[in-house]
Each structure stands twice: as structure tokens, then as C-alpha cells.
C-alpha positions, 0 to 999 in steps of 0.5 A, a space after each residue: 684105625 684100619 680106615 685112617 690108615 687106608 686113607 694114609 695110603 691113598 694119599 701115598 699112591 696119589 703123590 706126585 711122581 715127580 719125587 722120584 727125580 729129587 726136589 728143587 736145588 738147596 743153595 749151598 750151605 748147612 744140611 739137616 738131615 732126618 733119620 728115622 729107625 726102629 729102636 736098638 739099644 745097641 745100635 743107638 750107641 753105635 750109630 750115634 758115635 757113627 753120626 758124630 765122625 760123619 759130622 765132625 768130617 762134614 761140618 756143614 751136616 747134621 744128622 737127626 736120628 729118630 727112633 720109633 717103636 718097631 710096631 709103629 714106625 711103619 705107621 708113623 712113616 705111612 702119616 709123614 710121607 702122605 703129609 709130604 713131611 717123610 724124613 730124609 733117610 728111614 728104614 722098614 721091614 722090606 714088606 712095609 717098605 716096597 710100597 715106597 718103591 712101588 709108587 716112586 716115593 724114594 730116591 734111586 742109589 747113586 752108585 758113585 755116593 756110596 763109592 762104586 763105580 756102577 750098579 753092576 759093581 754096587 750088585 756084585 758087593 753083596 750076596 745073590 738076589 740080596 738086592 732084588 727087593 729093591 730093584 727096579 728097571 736097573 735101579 737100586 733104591 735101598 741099601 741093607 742096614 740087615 738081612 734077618 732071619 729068624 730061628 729059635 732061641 731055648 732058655 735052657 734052665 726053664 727047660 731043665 725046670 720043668 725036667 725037660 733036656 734042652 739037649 735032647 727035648 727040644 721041638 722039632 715039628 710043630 706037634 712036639 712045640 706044643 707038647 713040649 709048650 704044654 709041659 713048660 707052661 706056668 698057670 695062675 687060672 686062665 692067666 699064663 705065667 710062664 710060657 713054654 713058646 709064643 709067636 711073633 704075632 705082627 709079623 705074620 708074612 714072615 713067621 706064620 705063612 711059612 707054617 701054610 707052605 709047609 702044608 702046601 699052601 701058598 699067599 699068592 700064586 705063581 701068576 699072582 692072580 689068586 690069593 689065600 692058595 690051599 683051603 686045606 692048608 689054610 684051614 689046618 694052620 689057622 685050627 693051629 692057631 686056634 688050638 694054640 689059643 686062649 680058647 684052646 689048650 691055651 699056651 699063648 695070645 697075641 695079648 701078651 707081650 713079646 716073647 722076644 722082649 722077656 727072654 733076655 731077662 731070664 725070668 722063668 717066664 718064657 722058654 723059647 722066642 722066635 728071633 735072629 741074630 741079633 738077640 745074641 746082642 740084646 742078651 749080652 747088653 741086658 744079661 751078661 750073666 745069662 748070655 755067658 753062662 752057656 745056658 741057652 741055645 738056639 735051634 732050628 724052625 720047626 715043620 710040620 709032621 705032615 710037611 710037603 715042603 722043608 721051609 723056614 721062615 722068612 728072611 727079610 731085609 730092613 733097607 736104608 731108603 732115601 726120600 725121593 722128596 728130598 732136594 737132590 744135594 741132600 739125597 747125595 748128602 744122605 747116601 754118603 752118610 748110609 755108605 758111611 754106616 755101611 762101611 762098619 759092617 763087621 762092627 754091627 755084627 759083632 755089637 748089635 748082631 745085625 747082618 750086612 749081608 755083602 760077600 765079605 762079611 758073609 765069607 768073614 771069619 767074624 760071621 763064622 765065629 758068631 755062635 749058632 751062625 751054623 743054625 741061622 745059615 741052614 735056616 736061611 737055606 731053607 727058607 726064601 724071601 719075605 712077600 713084599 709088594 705094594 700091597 704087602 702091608 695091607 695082606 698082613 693085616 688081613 692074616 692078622 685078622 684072620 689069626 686074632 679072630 680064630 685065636 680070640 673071637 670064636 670065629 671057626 677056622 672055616 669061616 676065618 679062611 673063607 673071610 680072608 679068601 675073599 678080602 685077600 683077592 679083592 685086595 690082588 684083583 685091585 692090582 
């Protein structure tokens, strides 16, 4: 798989630049336009309504949407960009997605389509530095469909069930999640039952290097010419890893399912997830007895005890992008319909969670009312960016690997660095 998927990003980076500028004119006449996005119950139902006022006040359009698994859409996008075959409007995690960016794949936002009247103003609509990622020599290339951030969500009855206080016995560092993890934990042999905290094992640039720049280390340095920075730092947080794992005190593995995907259903086999906002959404569709009973909460990221540095973890934004392929009427065509969605941001928040983070919605009462907003905003505070480049996606596997080979593979922590060392700055001496 890893060798099909570099071939994939081979023809990615050899694509015509031409794209960029927009294809050859349609003739005036009916327009299809595919919209590919990971999947949300939620969301589907908004969006779908979404699509049909969009259509009903544009009868010459129709609009596909598309969902994919989020594990697999940036694959599934990789495969039909490199075929010349992308959809006309997706949507990725900003570190799968830069590389589109970076190599001219996706079309600049045409500030008058999305009804502003320039860049500048297009900019000042939005928080500080929420449009960097997606900004290039002067252009904007994405527009948010969220910014997220993660924090922990507590079932606090399987607290209260292993006679812990959700109050007062939560995590605060590292060292206590796995004390309070191991309290919490439910076994049928080597099997785990029951959960006390699992990771969110395919999003490693967002959830676990922040644990390595607590302990000082860094991914890439400040000059971007070395990568895997800190030995010590990266040693101790993949013995972490280790320790966490089936072969040490056993607590959880990227084996079992997500954390995120069982919490909604209260059923005593997990205790805390790592998640944003959007959950809150999620539990109220699948769970409305357990969203309102007021039995769960939602705290803080925890650090290290050792701690150098107070970060949080990543926050990163999902952008709406447009393929630069695309003939130019239907990329004006396609950013109508995003500016469209965008409109009908207090309605994301509040049915699916998801943060559009313009000035107004962020200084809205709506955001302010949302339970545990207090605890996402501190979070957000102290965490920065997600890594994203051109090579971001590639980065992620090489952690992946790393972590799965110490947690699974019997491979020392030493070793593990010393591999990831190696590739990660093969991979930034490539440029």
C-alpha cells in the first residue's frame, strides 16, 4: 500500500500546472458538480437540504455529494487527482491537503464568487492566521468548512463505576491517564473490554507530537532542515507509546476501534475519547438520553509531568478547495455553492458542531452557549497549528510507523527513533 500510494503522489507532483488557471470554457448550459466530504450523519442532513435551496435557486446546477470514510478519503482524492478525474469541490484535514496547494492542483478563491469584495476583506471575515494555510503569494485557496480542536470528552458513570469521581479524579498529565486508565480498564484475558483512554491512532501530527513538544522536542526545526528534533524527547514519548501498548501495561492499540466512534453509545467500554466539538452533535443524534443526562464532560489536554512547554494539541482545519482541473465557469460555479454553505454557519455549530471560525461566529452568543466551549477555547490557546506542508501526509505515516512498530512490533523506542530519524530527514533533504 505504501509503495502505490507514493506512485499516486508521484503523478500528483508531475501534473500539469496549468490546472491552477482553470481548463478549457463550458459552453453555457447544465453543470454537474461533484462534492466529495468525509462522512457526518449530521452534516449529510444539513448539507443535503443545503444543496437542494442551492439548486432549486440554480436550476441549471446539480450537485453530487459524495461521502468516504474519513480514514480513506485522502486516499480515495490522492487516486482520482492523479487519474485527472478529482471532484470538482473536496474537503481533507489541512495536512493531507497542502499538497494540493503546494503543486498548483486547486483553484485560487475568487473573492467576488464568495461575495467580498477583495482578498483583503475575504481575510479580515475570519480570526487571525485562520487563512495562512491556505494562503499563497496573495491568494486564498480554501475556505473552512471547520476549524477543530480536540480536547477530552469523560463518561462520567464508567467513572463512577470503577469508583473513581469524575470531579475530582479526572487526568491531568499524562502519568495520572494512565493510573486513572488502569483503574478504569476492563479485561477478558489479554482482550480489553473496557477502556479507560485510547488515542486517535491515524492522526499523529495532530494528537501525539504535541506530547513530543511537551518534552521539548520539535517534528521539523525552525529552519526546516532537520527533522525528528529532540532524541531524548522522542525516545521518552515513544517508551510512552510503548508502555501504553499490548505489550506493556496493556491499556490500548491502534487495533481496536475508535475510542471517538463508541462513546457516543455509553456502553461501559470506554471512558474518555479524544475529540472536539463536534461530538457534542454526534452524542445528541445517537444518544439523546446520555447527551442530556448531564453525565459527561469534557476536560482539558493533559502534559506531562516533566513538561517544558504547555501545549495542547493540534487544532486543524478541514478546508472547502476547488479543483484547479475544472473548467473556470464551473469553479465560479463551485465557489457560489461553498459560499453558499458557509452562509449558514451558526446552523453547523449548533446541529453538527462544527466551527466556521469567522469573527462573528467566534464573538457569537450561540459559540459562547455551547457546552464546554470555555474548555475548547483554553485548548485552542495553548495549542498552535497543525504541521502541514507538501510533505505532511508522508511525515504522518513515517510516526505512524514508528508508534505501531514500538507498541505492536517489539521494536525498542531506540530503534523506532533512530528509523524515523533517518526517513523523516531523507524525506526534508528531498525538499
Amino acid at each position: 500500500m505504501k509503495k502505490i500510494i507514493m506512485v499516486l503522489a508521484a503523478g500528483l507532483l508531475l501534473a500539469p500546472a496549468v490546472f491552477a488557471g482553470g481548463g478549457p470554457e463550458e459552453e453555457t448550459g447544465p453543470i454537474t458538480l461533484t462534492y466529495w466530504t468525509h462522512e457526518d450523519p449530521n452534516r449529510t442532513a444539513l448539507e443535503e437540504r443545503l444543496i437542494a435551496e442551492f439548486e432549486s435557486a440554480n436550476p441549471d446546477v446539480t450537485i453530487e455529494r459524495v461521502t468516504h470514510a474519513s480514514s480513506r478519503i485522502p486516499e480515495l482524492v490522492l487516486t482520482a487527482f492523479a487519474a485527472n478525474q478529482g471532484p470538482d469541490i473536496f474537503n481533507l484535514q489541512i495536512e493531507d491537503e497542502y499538497a494540493y496547494i503546494a503543486n498548483r492542483r486547486v483553484a485560487p478563491v475568487n473573492p467576488e464568487s464568495v461575495g467580498y469584495g477583495s482578498v483583503s476583506e475575504l481575510q479580515n471575515a475570519y480570526m487571525k492566521g485562520v487563512l495562512d494555510p491556505v494562503s499563497v503569494d496573495g491568494q486564498i485557496y480554501g475556505l473552512p468548512l471547520e476549524l477543530t480542536n480536540w480536547s477530552i470528552f469523560v463518561n462520567d458513570r464508567v467513572f463512577r463505576d470503577a469508583g473513581l469521581n469524575p470531579d475530582t479524579d479526572y487526568p491531568k498529565t499524562w502519568e495520572e491517564m494512565v493510573e486513572v486508565s488502569e483503574k478504569l480498564v476492563i479485561r477478558d484475558g489479554d482482550i480489553l473490554t473496557r477502556r479507560g483512554f485510547d488515542f486517535r491512532y491515524p492522526y499523529y501530527l495532530v494528537a501525539m507530537v504535541p506530547m513530543v513538544e511537551q518534552l521539548g522536542g520539535e517534528l521539523i526545526s525552525p529552519d526546516g532542515t532537520e527533522a525528528i528534533v529532540g532524541e531524548q524527547p522522542w525516545i521518552s514519548f515513544l517508551r510512552f507509546m510503548q508502555e501504553w501498548g499490548p505489550n506493556g501495561k496493556n491499556l490500548g492499540s491502534p487495533t481496536y476501534r475508535n475510542a471517538r466512534s463508541l462513546f457516543n453509545h455509553d456502553n461501559n467500554d470506554i471512558a474518555m475519547a479524544h475529540t472536539g466539538l463536534y461530538q457534542q452533535g454526534r452524542i445528541k443524534a445517537d444518544n439523546p438520553e446520555f447527551f442530556d443526562s448531564g453525565e459527561w464532560r469534557v476536560i482539558p489536554f493533559p502534559v506531562f509531568e516533566d513538561a517544558v512547554q504547555d501545549t495542547a494539541a493540534s487544532y486543524y482545519g478541514h478546508y472547502l478547495m476547488v479543483n484547479g482541473q475544472a473548467p473556470s465557469r464551473r469553479q465560479d460555479m463551485a465557489w457560489r455553492f461553498i459560499a453558499y454553505m458557509l452562509q449558514h454557519s451558526e446552523e453547523y455549530l449548533e446541529k453538527v458542531g462544527l466551527i466556521q471560525p469567522t469573527k462573528a461566529l467566534m464573538n457569537s452568543d450561540l459559540y459562547k452557549s455551547m457546552p464546554y466551549s470555555d474548555v475548547f477555547s483554553a485548548d485552542m490557546e495553548r495549542a498552535h497549528v497543525v504541521y502541514y506542508a507538501g510533505n505532511s501526509a508522508k511525515l504522518q505515516e513515517l510516526i505512524k510507523k514508528a508508534v505501531e512498530s514500538v507498541m505492536l512490533g517489539g521494536i525498542t523506542p531506540e530503534k523506532a527513533y533512530a528509523t524515523l530519524k533517518a526517513e523523516a530527514q531523507e524525506l526534508i533533504d528531498e525538499g
